[in-house]
Structure formats: C-alpha cells, structure tokens
ZANU-298254 format. One record per atom (N, C-alpha, C, O): residue number from 0; residue in one letter; atom name; x, y, z. Coordinates in nm, 3 decimals, padded with zeros to 5 digits. Each point is the difference from the previous one (the first is absolute). Layout:
BEGIN
   nr  rest  atom     east    north       up
  NUM     A    CA        X        Y        Z
...
% end
This chain:
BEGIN
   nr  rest  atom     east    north       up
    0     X     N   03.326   11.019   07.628
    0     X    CA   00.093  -00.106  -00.032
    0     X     C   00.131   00.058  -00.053
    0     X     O   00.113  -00.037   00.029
    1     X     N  -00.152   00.141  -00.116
    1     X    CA   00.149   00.044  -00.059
    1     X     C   00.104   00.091   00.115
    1     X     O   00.120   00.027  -00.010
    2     X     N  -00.207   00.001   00.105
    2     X    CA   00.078   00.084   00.138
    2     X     C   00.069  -00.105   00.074
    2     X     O   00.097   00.027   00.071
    3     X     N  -00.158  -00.181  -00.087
    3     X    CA   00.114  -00.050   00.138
    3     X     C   00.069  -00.064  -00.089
    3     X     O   00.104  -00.040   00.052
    4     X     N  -00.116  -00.005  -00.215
    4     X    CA   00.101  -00.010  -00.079
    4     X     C   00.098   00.082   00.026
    4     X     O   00.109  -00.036   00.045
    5     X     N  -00.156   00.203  -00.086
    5     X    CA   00.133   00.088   00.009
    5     X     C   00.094  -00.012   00.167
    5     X     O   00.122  -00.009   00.017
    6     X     N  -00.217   00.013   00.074
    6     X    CA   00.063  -00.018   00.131
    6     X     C   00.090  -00.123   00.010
    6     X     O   00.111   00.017   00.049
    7     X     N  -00.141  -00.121  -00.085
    7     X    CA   00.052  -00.088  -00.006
    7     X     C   00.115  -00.008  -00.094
    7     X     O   00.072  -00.096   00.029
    8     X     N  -00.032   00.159  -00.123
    8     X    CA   00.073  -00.002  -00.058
    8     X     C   00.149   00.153   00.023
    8     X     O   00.116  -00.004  -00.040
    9     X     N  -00.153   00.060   00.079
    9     X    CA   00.066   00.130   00.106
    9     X     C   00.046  -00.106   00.086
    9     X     O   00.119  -00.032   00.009
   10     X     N  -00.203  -00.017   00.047
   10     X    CA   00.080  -00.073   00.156
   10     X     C   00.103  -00.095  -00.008
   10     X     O   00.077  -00.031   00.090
   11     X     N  -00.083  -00.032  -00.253
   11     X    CA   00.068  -00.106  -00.011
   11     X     C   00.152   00.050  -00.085
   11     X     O   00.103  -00.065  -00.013
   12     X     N  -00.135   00.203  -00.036
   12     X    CA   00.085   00.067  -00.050
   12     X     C   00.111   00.096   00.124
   12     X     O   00.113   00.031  -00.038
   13     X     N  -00.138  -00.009   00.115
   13     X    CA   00.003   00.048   00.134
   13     X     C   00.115  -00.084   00.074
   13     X     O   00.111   00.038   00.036
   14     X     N  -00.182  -00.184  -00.021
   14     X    CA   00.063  -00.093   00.053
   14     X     C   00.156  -00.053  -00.075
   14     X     O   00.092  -00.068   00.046
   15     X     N  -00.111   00.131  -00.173
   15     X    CA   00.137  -00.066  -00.097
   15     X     C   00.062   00.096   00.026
   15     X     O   00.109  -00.024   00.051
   16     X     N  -00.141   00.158  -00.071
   16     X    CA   00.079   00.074   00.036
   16     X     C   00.077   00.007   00.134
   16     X     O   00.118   00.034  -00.003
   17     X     N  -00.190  -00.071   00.145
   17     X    CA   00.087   00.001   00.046
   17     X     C   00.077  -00.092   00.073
   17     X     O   00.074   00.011   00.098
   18     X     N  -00.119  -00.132  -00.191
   18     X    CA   00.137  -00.127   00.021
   18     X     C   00.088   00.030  -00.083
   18     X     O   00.107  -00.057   00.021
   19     X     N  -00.110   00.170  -00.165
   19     X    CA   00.156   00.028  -00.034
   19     X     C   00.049   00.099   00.083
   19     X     O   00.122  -00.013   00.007
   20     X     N  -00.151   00.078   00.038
   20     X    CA   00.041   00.090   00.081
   20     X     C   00.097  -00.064   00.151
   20     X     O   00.106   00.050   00.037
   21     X     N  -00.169  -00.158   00.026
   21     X    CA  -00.004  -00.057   00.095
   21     X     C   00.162  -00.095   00.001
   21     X     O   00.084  -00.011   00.089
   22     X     N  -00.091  -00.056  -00.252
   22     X    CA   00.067  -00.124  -00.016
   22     X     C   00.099   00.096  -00.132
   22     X     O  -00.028  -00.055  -00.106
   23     X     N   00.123   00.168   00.080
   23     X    CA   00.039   00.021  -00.081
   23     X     C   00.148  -00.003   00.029
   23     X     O   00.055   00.071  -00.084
   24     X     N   00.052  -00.133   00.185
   24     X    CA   00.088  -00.008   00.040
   24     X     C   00.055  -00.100  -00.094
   24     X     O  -00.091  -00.079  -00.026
   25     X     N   00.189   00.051  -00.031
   25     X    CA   00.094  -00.100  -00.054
   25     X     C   00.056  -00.127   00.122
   25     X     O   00.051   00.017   00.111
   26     X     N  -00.075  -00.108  -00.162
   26     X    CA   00.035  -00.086   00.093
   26     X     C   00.148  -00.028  -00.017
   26     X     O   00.075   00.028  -00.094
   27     X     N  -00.044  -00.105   00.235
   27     X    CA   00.181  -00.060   00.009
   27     X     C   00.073   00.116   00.039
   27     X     O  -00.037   00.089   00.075
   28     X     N   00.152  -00.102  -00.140
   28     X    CA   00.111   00.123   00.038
   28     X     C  -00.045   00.118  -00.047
   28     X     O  -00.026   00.081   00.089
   29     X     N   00.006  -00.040  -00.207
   29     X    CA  -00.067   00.067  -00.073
   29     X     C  -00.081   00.090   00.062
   29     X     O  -00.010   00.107  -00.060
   30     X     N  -00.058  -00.120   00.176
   30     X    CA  -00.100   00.060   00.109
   30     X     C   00.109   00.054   00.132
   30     X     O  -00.025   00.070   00.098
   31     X     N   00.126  -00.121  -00.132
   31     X    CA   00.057   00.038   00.112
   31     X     C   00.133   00.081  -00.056
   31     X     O   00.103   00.018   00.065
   32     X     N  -00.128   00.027  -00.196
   32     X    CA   00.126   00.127  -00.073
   32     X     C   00.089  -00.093   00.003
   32     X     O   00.095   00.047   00.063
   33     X     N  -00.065  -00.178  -00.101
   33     X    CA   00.125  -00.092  -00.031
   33     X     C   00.051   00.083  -00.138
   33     X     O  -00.071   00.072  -00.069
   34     X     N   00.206  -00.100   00.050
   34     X    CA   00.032   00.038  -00.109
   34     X     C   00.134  -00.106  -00.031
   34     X     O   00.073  -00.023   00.097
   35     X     N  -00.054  -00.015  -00.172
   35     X    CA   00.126  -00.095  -00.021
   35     X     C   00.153   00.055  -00.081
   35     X     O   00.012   00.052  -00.111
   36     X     N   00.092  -00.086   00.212
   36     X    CA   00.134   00.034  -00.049
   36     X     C   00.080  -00.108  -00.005
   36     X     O  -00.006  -00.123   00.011
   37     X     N   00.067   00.191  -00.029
   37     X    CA   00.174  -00.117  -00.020
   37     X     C   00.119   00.065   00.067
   37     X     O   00.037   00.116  -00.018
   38     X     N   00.025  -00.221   00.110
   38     X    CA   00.111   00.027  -00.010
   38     X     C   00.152  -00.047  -00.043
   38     X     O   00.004  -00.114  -00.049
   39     X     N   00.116   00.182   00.059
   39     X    CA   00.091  -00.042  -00.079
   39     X     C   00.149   00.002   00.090
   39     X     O   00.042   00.109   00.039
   40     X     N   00.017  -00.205  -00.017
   40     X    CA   00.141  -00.004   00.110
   40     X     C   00.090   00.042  -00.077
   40     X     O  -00.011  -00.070  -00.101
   41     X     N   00.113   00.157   00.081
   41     X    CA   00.133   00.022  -00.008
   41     X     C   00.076   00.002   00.062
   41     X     O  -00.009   00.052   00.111
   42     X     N   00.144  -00.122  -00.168
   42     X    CA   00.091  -00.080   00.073
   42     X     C   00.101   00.125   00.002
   42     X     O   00.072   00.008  -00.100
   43     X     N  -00.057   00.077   00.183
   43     X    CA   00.158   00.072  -00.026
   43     X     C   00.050   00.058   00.099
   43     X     O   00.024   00.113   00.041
   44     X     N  -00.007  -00.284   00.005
   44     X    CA   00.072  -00.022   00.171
   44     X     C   00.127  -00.058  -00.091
   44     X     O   00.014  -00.120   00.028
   45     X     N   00.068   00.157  -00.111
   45     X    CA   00.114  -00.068  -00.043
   45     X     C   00.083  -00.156   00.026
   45     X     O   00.120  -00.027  -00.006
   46     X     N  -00.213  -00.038   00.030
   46     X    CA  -00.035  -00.147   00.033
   46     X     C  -00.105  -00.072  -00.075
   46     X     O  -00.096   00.044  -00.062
   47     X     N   00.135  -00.161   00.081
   47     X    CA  -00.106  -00.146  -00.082
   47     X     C  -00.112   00.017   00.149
   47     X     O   00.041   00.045   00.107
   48     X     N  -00.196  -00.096  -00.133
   48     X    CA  -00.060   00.036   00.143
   48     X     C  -00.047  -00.148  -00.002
   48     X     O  -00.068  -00.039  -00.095
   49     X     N   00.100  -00.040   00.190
   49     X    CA  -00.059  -00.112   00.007
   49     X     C  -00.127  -00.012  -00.015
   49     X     O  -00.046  -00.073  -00.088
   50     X     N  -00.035   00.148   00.175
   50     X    CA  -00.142  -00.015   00.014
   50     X     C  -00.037   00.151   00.038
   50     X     O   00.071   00.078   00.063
   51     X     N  -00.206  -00.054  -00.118
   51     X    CA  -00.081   00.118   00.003
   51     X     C  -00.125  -00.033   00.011
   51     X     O  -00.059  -00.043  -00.098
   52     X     N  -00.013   00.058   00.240
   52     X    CA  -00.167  -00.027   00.029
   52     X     C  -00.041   00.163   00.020
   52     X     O   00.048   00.085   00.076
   53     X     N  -00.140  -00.079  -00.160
   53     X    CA  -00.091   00.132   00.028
   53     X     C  -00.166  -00.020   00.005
   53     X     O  -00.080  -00.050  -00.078
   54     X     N   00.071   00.094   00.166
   54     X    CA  -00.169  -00.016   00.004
   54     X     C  -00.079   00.195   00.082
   54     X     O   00.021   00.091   00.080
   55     X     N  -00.102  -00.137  -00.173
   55     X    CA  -00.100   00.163  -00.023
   55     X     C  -00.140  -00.022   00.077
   55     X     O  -00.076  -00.086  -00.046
   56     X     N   00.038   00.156   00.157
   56     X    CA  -00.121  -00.022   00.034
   56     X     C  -00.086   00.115   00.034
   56     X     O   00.057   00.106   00.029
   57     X     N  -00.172  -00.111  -00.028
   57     X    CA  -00.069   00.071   00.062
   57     X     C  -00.094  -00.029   00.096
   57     X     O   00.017  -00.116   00.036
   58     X     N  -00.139   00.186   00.039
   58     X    CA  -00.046  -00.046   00.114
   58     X     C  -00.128  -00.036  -00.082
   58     X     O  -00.070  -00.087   00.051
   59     X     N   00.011   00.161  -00.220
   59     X    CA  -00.112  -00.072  -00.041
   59     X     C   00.012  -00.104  -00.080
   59     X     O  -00.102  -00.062  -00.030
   60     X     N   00.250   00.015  -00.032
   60     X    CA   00.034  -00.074  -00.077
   60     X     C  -00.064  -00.110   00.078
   60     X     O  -00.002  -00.008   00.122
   61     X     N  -00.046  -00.069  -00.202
   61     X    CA  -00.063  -00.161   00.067
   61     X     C   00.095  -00.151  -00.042
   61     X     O   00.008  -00.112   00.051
   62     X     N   00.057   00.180  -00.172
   62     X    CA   00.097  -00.113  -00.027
   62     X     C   00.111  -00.032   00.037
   62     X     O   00.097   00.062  -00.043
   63     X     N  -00.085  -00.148   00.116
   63     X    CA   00.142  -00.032   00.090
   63     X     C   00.078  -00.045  -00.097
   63     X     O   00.099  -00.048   00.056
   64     X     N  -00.085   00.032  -00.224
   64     X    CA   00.089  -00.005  -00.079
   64     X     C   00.020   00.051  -00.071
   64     X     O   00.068  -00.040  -00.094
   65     X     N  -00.131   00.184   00.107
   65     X    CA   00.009   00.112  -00.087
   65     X     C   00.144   00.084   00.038
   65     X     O   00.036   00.018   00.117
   66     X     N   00.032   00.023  -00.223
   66     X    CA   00.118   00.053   00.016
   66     X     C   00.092  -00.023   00.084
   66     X     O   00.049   00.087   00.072
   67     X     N   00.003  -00.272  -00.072
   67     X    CA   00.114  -00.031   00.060
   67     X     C   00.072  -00.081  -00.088
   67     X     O  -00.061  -00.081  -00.069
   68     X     N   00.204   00.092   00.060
   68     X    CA   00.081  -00.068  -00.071
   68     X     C   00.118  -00.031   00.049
   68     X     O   00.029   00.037   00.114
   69     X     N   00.075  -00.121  -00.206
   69     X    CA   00.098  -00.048   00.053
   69     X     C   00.096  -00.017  -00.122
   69     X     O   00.004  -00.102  -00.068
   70     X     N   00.066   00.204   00.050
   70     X    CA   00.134   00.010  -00.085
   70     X     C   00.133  -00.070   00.058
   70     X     O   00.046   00.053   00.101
   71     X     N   00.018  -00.160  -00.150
   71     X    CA   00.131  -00.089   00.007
   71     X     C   00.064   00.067  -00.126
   71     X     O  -00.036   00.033  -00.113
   72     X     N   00.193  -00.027   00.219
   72     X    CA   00.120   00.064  -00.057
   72     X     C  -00.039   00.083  -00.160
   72     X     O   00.006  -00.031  -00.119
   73     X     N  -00.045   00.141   00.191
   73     X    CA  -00.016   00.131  -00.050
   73     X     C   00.133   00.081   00.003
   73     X     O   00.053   00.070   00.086
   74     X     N  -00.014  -00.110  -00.230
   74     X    CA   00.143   00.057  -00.040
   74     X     C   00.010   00.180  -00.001
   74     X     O  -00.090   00.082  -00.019
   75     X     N   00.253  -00.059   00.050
   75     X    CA  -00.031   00.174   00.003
   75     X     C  -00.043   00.042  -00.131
   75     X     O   00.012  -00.060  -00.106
   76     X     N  -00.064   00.175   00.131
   76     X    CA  -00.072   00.094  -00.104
   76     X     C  -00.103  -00.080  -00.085
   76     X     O  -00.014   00.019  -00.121
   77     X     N  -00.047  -00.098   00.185
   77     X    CA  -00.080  -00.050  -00.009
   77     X     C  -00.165   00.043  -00.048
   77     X     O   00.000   00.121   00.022
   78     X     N  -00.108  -00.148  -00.064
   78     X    CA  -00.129   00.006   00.003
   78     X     C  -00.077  -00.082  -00.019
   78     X     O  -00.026  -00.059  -00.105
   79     X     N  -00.048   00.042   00.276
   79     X    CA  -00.116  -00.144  -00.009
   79     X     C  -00.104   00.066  -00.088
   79     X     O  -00.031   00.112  -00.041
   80     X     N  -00.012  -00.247   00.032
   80     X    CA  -00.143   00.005  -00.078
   80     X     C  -00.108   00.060   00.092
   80     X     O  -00.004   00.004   00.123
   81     X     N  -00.062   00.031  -00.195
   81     X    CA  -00.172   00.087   00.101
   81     X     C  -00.047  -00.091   00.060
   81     X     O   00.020  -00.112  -00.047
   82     X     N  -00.088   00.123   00.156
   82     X    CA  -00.032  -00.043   00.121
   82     X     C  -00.138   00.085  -00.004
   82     X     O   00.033   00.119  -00.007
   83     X     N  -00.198  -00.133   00.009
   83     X    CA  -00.060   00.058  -00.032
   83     X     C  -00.074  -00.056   00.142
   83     X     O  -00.005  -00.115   00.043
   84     X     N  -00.057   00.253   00.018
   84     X    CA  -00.073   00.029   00.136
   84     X     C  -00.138   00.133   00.033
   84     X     O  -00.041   00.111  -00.032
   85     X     N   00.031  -00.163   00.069
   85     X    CA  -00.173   00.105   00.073
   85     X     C   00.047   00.116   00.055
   85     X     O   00.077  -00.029   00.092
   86     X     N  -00.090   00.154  -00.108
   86     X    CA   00.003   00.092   00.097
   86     X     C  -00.087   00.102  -00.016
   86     X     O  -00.029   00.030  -00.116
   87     X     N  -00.028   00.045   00.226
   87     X    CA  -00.114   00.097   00.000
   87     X     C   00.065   00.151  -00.011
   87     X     O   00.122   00.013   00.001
   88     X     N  -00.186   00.068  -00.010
   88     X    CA   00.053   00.128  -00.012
   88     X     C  -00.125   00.098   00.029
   88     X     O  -00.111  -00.053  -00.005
   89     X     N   00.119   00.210   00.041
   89     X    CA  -00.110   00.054   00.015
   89     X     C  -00.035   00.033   00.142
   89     X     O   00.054  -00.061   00.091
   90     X     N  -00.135   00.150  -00.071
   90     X    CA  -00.078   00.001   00.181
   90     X     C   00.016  -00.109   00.066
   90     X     O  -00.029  -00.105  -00.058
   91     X     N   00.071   00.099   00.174
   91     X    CA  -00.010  -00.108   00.100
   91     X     C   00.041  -00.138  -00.069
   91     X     O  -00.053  -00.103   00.042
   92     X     N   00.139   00.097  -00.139
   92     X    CA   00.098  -00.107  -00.029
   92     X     C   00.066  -00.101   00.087
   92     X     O   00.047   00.057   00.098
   93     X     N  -00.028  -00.169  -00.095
   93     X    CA   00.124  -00.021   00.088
   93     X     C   00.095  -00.010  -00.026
   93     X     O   00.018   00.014  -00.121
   94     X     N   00.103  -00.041   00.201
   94     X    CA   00.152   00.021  -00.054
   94     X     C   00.049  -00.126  -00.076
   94     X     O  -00.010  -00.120   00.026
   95     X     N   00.058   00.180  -00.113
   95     X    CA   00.097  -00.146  -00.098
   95     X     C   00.113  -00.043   00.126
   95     X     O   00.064   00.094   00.047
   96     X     N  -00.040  -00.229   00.007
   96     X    CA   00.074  -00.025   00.073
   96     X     C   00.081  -00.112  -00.060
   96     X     O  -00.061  -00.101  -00.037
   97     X     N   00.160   00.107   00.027
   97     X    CA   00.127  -00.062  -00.062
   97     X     C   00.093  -00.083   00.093
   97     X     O   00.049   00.037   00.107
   98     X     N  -00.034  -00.164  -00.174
   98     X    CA   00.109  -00.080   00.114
   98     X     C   00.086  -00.011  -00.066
   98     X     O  -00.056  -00.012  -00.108
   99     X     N   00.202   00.004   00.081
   99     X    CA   00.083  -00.032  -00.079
   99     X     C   00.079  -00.109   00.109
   99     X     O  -00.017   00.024   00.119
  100     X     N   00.095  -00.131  -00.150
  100     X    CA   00.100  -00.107   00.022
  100     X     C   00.086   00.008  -00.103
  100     X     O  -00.043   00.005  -00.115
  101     X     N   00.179  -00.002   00.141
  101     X    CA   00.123   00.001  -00.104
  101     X     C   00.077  -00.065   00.071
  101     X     O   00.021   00.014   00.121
  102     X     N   00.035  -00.102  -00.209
  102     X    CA   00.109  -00.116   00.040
  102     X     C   00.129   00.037  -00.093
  102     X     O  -00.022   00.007  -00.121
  103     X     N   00.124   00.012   00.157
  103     X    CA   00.133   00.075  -00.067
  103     X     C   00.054  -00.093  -00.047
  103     X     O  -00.038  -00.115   00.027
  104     X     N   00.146   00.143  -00.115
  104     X    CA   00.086  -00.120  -00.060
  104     X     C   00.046  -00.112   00.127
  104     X     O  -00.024  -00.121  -00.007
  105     X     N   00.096   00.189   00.127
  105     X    CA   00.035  -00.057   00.072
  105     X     C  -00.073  -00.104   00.154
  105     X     O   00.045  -00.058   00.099
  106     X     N  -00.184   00.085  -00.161
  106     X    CA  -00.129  -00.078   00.088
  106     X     C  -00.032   00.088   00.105
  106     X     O  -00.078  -00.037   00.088
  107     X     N   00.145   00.183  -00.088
  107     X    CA  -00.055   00.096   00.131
  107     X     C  -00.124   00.016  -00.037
  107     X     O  -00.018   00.033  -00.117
  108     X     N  -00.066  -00.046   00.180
  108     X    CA  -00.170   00.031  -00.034
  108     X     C  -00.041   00.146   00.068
  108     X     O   00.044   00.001   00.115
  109     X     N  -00.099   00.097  -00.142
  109     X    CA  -00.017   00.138  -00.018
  109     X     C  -00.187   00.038  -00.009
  109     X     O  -00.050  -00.035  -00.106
  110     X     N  -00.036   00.092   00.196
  110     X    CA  -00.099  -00.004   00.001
  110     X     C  -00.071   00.142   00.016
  110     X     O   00.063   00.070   00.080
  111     X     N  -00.173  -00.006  -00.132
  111     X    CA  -00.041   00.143   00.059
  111     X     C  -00.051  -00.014   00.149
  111     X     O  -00.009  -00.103   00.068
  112     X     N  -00.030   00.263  -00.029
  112     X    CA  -00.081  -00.017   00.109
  112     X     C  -00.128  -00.061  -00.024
  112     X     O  -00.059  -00.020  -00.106
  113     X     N   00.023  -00.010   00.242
  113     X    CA  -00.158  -00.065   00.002
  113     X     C  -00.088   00.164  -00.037
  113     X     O   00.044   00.112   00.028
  114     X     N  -00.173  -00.142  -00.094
  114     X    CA  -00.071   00.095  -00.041
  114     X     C   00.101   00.111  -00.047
  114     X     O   00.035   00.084   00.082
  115     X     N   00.015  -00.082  -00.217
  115     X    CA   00.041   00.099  -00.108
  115     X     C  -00.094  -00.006  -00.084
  115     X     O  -00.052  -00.083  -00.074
  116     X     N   00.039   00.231   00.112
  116     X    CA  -00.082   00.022  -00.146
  116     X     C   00.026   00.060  -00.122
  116     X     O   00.108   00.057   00.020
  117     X     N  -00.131  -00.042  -00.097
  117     X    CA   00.024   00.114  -00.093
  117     X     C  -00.143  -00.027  -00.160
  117     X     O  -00.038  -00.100  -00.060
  118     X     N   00.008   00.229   00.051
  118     X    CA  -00.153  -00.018  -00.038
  118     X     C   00.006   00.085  -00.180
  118     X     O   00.041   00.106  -00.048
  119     X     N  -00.118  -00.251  -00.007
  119     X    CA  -00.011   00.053  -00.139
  119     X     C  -00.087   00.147  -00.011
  119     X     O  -00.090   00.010   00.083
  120     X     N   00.109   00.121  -00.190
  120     X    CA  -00.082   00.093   00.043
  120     X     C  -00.129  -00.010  -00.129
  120     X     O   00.009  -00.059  -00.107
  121     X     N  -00.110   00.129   00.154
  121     X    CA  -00.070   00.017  -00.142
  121     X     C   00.046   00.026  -00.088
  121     X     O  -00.065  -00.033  -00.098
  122     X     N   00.187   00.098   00.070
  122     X    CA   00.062   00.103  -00.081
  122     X     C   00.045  -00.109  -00.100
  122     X     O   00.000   00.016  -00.122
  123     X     N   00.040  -00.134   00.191
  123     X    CA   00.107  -00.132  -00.047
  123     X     C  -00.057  -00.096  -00.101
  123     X     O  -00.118  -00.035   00.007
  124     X     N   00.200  -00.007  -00.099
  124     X    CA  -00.103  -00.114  -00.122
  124     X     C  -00.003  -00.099   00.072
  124     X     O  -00.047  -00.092  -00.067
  125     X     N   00.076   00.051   00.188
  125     X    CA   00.023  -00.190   00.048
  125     X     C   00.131  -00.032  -00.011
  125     X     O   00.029  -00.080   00.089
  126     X     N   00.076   00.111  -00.167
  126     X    CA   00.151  -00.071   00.014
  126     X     C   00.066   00.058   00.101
  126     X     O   00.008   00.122   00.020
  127     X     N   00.038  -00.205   00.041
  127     X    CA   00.082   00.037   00.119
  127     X     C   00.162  -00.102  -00.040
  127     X     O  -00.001  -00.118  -00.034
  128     X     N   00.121   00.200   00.050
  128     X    CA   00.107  -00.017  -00.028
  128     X     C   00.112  -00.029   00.178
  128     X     O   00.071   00.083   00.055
  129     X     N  -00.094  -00.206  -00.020
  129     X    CA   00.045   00.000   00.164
  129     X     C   00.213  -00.015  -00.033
  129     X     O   00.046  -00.112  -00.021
  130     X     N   00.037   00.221   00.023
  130     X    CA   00.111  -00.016  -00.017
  130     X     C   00.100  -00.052   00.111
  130     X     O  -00.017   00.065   00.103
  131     X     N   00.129  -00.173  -00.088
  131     X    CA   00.068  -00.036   00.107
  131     X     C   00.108   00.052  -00.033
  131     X     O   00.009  -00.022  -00.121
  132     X     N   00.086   00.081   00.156
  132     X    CA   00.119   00.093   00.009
  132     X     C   00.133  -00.067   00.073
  132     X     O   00.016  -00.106   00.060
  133     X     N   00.046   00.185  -00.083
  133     X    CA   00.171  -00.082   00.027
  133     X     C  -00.016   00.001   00.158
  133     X     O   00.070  -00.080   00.062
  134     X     N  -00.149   00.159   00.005
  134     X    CA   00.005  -00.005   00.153
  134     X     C  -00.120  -00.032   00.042
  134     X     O  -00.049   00.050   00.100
  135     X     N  -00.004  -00.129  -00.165
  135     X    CA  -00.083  -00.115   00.020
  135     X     C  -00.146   00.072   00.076
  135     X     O  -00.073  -00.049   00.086
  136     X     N   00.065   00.174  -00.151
  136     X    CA  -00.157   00.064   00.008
  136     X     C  -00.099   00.012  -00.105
  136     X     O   00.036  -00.007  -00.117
  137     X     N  -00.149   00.023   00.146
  137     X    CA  -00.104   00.005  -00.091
  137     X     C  -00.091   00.129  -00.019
  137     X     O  -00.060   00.066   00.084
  138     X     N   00.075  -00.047  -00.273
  138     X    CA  -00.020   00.109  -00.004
  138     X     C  -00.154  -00.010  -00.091
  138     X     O   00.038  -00.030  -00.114
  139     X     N  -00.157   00.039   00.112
  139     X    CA  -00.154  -00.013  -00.034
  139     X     C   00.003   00.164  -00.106
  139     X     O   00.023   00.115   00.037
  140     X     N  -00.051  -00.160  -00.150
  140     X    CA  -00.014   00.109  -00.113
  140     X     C  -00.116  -00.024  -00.055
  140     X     O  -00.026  -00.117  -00.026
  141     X     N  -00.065   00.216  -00.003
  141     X    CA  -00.156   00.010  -00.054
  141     X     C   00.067   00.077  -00.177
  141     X     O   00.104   00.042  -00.051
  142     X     N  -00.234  -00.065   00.020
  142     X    CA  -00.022   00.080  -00.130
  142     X     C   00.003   00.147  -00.014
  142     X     O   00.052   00.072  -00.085
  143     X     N  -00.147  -00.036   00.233
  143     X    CA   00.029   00.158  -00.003
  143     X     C  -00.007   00.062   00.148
  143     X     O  -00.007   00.122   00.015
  144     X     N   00.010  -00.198   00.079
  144     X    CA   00.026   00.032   00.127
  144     X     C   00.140  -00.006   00.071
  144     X     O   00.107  -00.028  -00.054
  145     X     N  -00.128   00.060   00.178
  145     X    CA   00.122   00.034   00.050
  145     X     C   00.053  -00.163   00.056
  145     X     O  -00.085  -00.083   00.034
  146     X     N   00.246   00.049  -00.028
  146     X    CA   00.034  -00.144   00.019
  146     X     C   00.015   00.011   00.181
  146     X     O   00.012   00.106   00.061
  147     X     N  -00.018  -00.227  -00.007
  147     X    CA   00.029  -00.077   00.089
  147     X     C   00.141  -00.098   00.042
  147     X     O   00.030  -00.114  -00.036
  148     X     N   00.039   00.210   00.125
  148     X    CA   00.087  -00.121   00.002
  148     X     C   00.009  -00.072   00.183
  148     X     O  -00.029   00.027   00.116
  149     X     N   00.075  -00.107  -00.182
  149     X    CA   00.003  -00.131   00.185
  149     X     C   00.190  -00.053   00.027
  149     X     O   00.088  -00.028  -00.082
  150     X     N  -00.088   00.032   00.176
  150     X    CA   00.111  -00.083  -00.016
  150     X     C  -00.036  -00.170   00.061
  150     X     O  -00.102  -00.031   00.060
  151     X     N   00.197  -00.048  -00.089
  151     X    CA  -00.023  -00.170  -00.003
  151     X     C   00.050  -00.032   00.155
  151     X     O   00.121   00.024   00.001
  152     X     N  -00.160  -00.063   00.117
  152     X    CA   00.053  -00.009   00.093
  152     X     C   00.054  -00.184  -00.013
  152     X     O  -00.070  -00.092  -00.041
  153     X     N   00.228   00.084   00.096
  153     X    CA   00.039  -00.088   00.014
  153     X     C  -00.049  -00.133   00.078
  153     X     O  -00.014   00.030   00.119
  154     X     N  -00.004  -00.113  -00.132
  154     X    CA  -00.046  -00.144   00.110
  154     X     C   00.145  -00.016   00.022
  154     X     O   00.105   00.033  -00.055
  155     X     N  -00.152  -00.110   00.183
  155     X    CA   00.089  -00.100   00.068
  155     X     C  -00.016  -00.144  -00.015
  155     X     O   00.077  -00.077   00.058
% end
C-alpha cells in the first residue's frame, strides 16, 4: 500500500512539474518582448504647424490605437506631450514603422514614405524625440542609439 501511495504521489508530482514547465510563458504582449515607449514631436520647422498625425506600428502590435496621435497648431520650438506606444526589440524583432502627416501653416500637407522605418534599439529607454526642421524633414533621436532621418514628401 505504501508503494502505490509513493508511486502515486511521484506521478502526481511529475505531472505538476511538467505543466510548469509546459505553461511558464507570460501572457499578452509581455510573451511577445513588448516593451512600452513614448514619443515626442518637435516643432523646429520655424512655423505654427496646423496639424501633426503620427502613428507607430508594428507587425506584432495588435492595437490599432496604440501609438497614434494628432497634434493641432504645434507652435515653433515647440514640445508635444508623450504619445505612449508598443515596440519590440531583440532577435527577430519587427521594424518600428512610422507614418507622419504634417499640415504647414499654409495648408500644404507633407507626408513620409510608405513603410519608413526606423527602429527603437535595446540599447534605448523607450523615448523617442521625432524632430521637424526648417526644411521640413524628420529627424528620430533615441537615448543611446544611432538617429534616423526621413524627409516629408510633398502632396498634391
């Protein structure tokens, strides 16, 4: 009796062990190396900016309202408020992909290319500093990585 006690109790010890083993992943983003940043628009396109849409995505991000915003007349030398977004970092990451829309004092509207990227590094705390310049390009500054710049292609 005390042998298929002990057997029985090995087996059942056995079995816990290896549902933690099995089930020890973090669920949500968290499982998938999410890490959360912010970003921040500066205005020093020497102009009032009517409108500023930026939106941050990635290919594991699941939230279609994660890191998009919309800054109205964003005065020069300016600094928006944080804008806080998902991005991964690490082995087989995907790319931080960035849309920017800028609307000028004078209603010319100004847009990046389709698929720009530019990618937070491990190295980086999460703040990202996106700068607009007198010639109306964009310059992406990390904490301790190397920056990114784009230029704004004109609409018609």
């Amino acid at each position: 009796m005390k042998l298929i006690l002990g057997l029985f109790i090995v087996i059942v010890c056995l079995s816990a062990a290896q549902t933690e083993t099995v089930d020890t992943e973090p669920q949500g983003d968290a499982r998938m190396g999410a890490k959360h940043g912010r970003y921040f628009v500066v205005n020093s396109s020497g102009q009032v900016l009517q409108r500023v849409f930026v939106k941050h995505h990635t290919v594991k991000n699941h939230d279609p309202n994660s890191g998009i915003t919309t800054y109205t007349n964003l005065e020069n030398n300016q600094l928006s408020h944080p804008t806080p977004f998902i991005y991964y970092n690490g082995a087989f990451s995907p790319f931080d992909h960035w849309y920017l829309e800028v609307t000028t004092q004078n209603g010319q509207i100004y847009k990046t290319k389709t698929n720009f990227y530019c990618n937070v590094s491990i190295m980086d705390n999460g703040d990202v500093y996106i700068t607009i310049d007198q010639n109306l390009k964009l310059k992406f500054t990390f904490s301790s990585s190397s920056s990114c710049t784009e230029e704004l292609l004109i609409q018609n």
